[in-house]
C-alpha positions in Angstrom: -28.5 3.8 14.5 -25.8 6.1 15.6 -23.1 7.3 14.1 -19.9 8.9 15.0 -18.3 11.4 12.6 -15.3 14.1 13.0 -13.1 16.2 10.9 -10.2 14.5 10.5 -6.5 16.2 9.6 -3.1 14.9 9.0 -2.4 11.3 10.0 -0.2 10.6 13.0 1.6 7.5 13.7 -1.1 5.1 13.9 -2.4 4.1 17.3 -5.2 1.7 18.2 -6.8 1.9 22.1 -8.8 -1.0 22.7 -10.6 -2.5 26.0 -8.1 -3.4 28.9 -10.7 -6.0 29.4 -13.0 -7.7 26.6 -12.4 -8.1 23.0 -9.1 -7.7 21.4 -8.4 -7.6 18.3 -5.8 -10.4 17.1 -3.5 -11.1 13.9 -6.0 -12.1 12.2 -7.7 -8.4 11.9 -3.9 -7.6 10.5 -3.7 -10.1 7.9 -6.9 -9.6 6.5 -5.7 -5.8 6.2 -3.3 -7.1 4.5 -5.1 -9.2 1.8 -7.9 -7.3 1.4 -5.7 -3.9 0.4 -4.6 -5.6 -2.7 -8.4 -5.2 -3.6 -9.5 -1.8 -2.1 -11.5 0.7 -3.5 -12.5 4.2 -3.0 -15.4 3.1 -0.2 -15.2 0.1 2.5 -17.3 -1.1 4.9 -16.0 -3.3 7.8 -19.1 -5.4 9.1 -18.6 -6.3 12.8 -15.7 -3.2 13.3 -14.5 -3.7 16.8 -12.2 -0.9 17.7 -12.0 0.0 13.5 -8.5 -1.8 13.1 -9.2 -3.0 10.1 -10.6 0.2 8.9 -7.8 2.2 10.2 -4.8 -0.3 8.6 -6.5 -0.2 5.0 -6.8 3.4 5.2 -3.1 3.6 6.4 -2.0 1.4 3.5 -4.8 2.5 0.6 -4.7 6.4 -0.4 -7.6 5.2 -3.1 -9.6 5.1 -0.1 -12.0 7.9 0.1 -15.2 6.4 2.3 -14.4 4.0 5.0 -17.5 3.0 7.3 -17.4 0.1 9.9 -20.7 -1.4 11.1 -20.3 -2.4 15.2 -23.4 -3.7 17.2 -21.3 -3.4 21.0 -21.4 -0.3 22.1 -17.8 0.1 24.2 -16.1 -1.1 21.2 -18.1 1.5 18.8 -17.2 3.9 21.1 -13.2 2.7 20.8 -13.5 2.6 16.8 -14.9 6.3 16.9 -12.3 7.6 19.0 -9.1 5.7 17.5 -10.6 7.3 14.1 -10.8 10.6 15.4 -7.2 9.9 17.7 -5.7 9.2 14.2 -7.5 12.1 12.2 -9.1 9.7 9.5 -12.5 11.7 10.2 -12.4 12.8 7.1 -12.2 9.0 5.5 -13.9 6.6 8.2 -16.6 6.9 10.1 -17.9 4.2 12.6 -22.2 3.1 12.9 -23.6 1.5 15.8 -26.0 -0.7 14.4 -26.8 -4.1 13.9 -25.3 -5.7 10.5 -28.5 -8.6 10.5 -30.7 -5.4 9.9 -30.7 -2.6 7.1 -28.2 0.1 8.2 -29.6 3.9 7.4 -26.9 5.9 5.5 -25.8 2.8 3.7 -27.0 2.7 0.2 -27.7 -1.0 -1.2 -24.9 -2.3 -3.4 -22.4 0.7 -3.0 -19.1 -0.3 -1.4 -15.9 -1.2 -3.6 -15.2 -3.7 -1.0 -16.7 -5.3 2.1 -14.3 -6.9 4.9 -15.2 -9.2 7.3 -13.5 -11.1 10.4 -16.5 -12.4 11.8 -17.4 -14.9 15.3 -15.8 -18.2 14.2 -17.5 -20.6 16.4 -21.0 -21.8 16.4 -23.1 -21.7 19.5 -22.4 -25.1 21.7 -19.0 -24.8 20.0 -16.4 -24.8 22.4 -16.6 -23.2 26.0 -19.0 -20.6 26.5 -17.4 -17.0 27.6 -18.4 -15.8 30.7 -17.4 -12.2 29.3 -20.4 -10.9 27.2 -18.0 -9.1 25.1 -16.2 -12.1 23.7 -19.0 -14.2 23.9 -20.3 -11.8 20.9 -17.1 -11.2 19.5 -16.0 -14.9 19.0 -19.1 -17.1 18.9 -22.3 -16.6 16.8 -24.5 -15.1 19.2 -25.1 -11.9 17.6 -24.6 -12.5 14.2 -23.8 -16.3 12.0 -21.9 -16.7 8.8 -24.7 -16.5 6.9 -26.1 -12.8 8.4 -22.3 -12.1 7.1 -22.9 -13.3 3.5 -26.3 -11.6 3.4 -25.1 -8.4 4.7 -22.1 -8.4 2.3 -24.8 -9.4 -0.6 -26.5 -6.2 0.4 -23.9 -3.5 0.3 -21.2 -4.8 -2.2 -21.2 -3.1 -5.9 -21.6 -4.9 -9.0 -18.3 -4.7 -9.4 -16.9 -4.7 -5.5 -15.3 -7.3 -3.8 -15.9 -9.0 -0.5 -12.8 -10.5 2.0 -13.0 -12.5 4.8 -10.9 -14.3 7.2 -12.4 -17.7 8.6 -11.2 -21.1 10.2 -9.6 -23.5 7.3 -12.3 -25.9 8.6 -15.5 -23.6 7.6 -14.0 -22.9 3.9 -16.7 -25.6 2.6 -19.6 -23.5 4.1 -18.3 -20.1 3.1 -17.8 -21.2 -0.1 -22.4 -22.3 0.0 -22.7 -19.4 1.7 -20.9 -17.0 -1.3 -22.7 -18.8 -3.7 -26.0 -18.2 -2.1 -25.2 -14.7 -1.8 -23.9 -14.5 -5.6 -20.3 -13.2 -4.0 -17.7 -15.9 -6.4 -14.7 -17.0 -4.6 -11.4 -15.3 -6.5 -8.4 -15.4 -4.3 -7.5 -17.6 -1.5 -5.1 -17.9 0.8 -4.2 -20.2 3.5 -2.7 -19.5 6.8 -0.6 -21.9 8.8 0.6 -21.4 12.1 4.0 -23.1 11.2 5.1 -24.6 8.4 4.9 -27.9 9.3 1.4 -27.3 10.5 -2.1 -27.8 8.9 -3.7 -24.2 8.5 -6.2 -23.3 10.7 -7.3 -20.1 8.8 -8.3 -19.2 5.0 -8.4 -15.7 3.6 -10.8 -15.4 0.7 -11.5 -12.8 -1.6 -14.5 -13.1 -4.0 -17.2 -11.1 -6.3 -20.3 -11.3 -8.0 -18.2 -11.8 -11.2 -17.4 -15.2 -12.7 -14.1 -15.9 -13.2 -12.5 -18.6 -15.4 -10.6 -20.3 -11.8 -9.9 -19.5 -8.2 -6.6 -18.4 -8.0 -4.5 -20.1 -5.0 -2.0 -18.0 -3.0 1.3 -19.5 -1.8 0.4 -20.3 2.0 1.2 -17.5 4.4 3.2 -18.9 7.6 2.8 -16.5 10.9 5.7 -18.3 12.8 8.8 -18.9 12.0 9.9 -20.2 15.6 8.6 -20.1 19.5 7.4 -16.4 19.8 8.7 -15.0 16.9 6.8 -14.6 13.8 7.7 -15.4 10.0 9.6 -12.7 7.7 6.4 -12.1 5.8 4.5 -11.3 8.9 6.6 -9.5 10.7 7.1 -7.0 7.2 3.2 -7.5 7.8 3.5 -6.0 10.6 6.1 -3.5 10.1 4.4 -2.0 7.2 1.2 -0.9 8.9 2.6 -0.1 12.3 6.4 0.9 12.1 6.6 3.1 8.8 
């Protein structure tokens, strides 16, 4: 394991370098910032990192956030997250671990996060077209790491009383939900994502803990566009919020 750490100071407009080339991150890393805040605690832990945009918005939008770790197994992008960390003096806060999320992480005590994030690959292997770039191959299919290393690593690190969010496609929902139960992580909030509003959603963010709750609670559906290249009010005060305050 290696780990990147630095003293961090007072936090400047937020910036985010990334690979010219490679994995990006996309909306999706944004709007499950977005949901997941509204269940932050003092510590997070972002499994499958990237750069550490999800990190860096929920520590931009959470001041309860104290301990912020994010859990990438590809080096260049490890290498991003620690430097758009220490770019944006969260070193005090966040730190970023290259490791591998399938396997126990050294430094991370069992069952000790508030809340565990997740955007993890979507598709399955023979899914789609392969990538010939390495670095999306990982980033987008299950080549590295499945749903279920996921749920098992969230299992592992969430408190009692934590919560773990996740963005997925609409059409997985029936296996995350198997999956949470398996882990003993309850679906509690859930929220559907359609790319207009006269479209089916193609994504679902859920929120859920190892409480039982008396019933899921639906969220009104969250529309990104609102017309051809030009996103909905909600996401573009999404948007403005984390990047333009």
């Amino acid at each position: 394991m290696t780990r990147c750490r630095d003293r961090g100071g007072a936090i400047p407009p937020l910036r985010v370098r990334q690979p010219e080339k490679g994995y990006r991150f996309s909306i999706d890393s944004v709007l499950l910032a977005d949901f997941a805040s509204a269940c932050c605690g003092r510590s997070v832990l972002d499994l499958g990192t990237g750069s550490g945009v999800v990190l860096l918005l929920l520590a931009r939008r959470c001041d309860v956030l104290k301990t912020g770790v994010g859990v990438e197994i590809q080096r260049t992008l490890w290498e991003y997250a620690c430097r758009n960390i220490r770019e944006n003096g969260l070193g005090d806060r966040l730190s970023a671990v290259l490791g591998d999320l399938r396997e126990t992480i050294p430094g991370l005590s069992p069952r000790s996060f508030d809340l565990v994030v997740a955007n993890p690959p979507y598709r399955k292997i023979g899914e789609g077209r392969r990538n010939p770039d390495p670095r999306r191959e990982i980033a987008r299919h299950e080549v590295a790491c499945t749903m279920a290393d996921v749920f098992t690593a969230a299992g592992r690190y969430l408190a009692p009383r934590g919560r773990f969010a996740i963005v997925c496609p609409s059409a997985r929902l029936p296996e995350l939900f198997a999956l949470g139960e398996a882990a003993g992580i309850l679906p509690e909030t859930i929220r559907f994502v359609h790319p207009h509003a006269d479209e089916p959603a193609n994504r679902v963010l859920v929120a859920g803990s190892r409480r039982k709750t008396a019933e899921q609670v639906v969220l009104p559906p969250l529309v990104v566009y609102a017309g051809r290249r030009r996103y909905h009010p909600e996401v573009e005060k999404i948007f403005t919020g984390f990047f333009r305050e």
